[in-house]
C-alpha positions as CSV (number, residue, x, y, z in Angstrom):
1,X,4.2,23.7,21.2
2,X,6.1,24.6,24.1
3,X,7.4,21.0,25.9
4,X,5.6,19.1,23.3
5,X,7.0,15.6,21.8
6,X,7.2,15.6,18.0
7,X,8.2,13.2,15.8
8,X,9.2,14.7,12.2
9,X,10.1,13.0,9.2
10,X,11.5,13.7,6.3
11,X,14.0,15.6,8.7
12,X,17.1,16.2,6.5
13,X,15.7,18.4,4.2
14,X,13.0,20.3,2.9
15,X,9.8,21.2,5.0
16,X,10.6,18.2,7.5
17,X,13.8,19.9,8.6
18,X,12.0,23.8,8.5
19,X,9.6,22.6,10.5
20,X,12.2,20.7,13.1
21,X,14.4,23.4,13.2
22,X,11.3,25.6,14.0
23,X,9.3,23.7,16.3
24,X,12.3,22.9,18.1
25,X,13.5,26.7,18.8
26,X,9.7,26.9,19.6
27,X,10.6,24.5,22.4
28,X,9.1,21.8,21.3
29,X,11.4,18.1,21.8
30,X,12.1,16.9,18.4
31,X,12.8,13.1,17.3
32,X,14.0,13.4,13.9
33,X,13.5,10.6,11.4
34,X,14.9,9.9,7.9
35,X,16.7,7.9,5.5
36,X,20.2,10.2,5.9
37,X,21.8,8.9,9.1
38,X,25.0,11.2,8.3
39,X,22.4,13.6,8.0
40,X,20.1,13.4,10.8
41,X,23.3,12.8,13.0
42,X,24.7,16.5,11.7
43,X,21.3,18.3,12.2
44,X,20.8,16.5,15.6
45,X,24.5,17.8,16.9
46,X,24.0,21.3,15.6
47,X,20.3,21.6,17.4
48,X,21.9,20.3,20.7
49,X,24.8,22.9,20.4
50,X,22.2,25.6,20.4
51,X,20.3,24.0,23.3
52,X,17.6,22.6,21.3
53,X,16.0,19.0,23.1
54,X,16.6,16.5,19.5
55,X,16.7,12.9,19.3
56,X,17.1,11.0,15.8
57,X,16.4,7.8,14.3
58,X,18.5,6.8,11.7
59,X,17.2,4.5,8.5
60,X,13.9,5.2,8.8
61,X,12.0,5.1,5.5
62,X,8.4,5.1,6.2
63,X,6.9,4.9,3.0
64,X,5.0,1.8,3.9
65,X,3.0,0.9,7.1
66,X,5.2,-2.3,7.6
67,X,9.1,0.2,7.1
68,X,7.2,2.4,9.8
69,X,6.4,-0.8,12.1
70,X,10.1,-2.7,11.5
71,X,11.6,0.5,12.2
72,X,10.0,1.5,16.0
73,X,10.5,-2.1,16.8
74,X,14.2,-2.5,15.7
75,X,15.9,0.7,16.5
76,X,13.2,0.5,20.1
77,X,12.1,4.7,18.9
78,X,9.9,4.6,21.4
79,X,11.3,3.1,24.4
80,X,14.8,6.1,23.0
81,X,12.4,8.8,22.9
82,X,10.5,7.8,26.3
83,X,13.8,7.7,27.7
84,X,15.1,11.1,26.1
85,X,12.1,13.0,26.9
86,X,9.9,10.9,29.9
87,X,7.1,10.0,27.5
């Protein structure tokens, strides 16, 4: 996973944060996405310290199709993690 772009949710706890803290010492770039902005900000600082390539989008609750939509369009994910990571 090596250079790869993931996008995790569920990031502040449980298996979505395992398997961000994981993939990203694995080298893989991270966006991070969950309900917890205090959260995702904290986890996000503390994989950055150890050199690990993390981006997060607060407020995301992706339970429905239409939360998933609203959020890449209002908080512009995409066009942050394009930016972040060149794709």
């Amino acid at each position: 996973i090596q250079d790869q772009v993931m996008v995790i949710t569920g990031a502040t706890s449980g298996i979505g944060l395992t398997t961000a803290r994981r993939a990203a010492e694995r080298g893989a770039r991270v966006v991070l996405a969950a309900r917890n902005a205090e959260a995702l900000g904290k986890i996000t600082a503390e994989m950055a310290q150890a050199g690990e390539g993390a981006l997060y989008s607060p407020g995301a609750d992706l339970k429905e199709r239409q939360g998933y939509e609203g959020h890449v369009c209002e908080s512009s994910l995409y066009t942050r993690l394009t930016t972040a990571f060149g794709r």
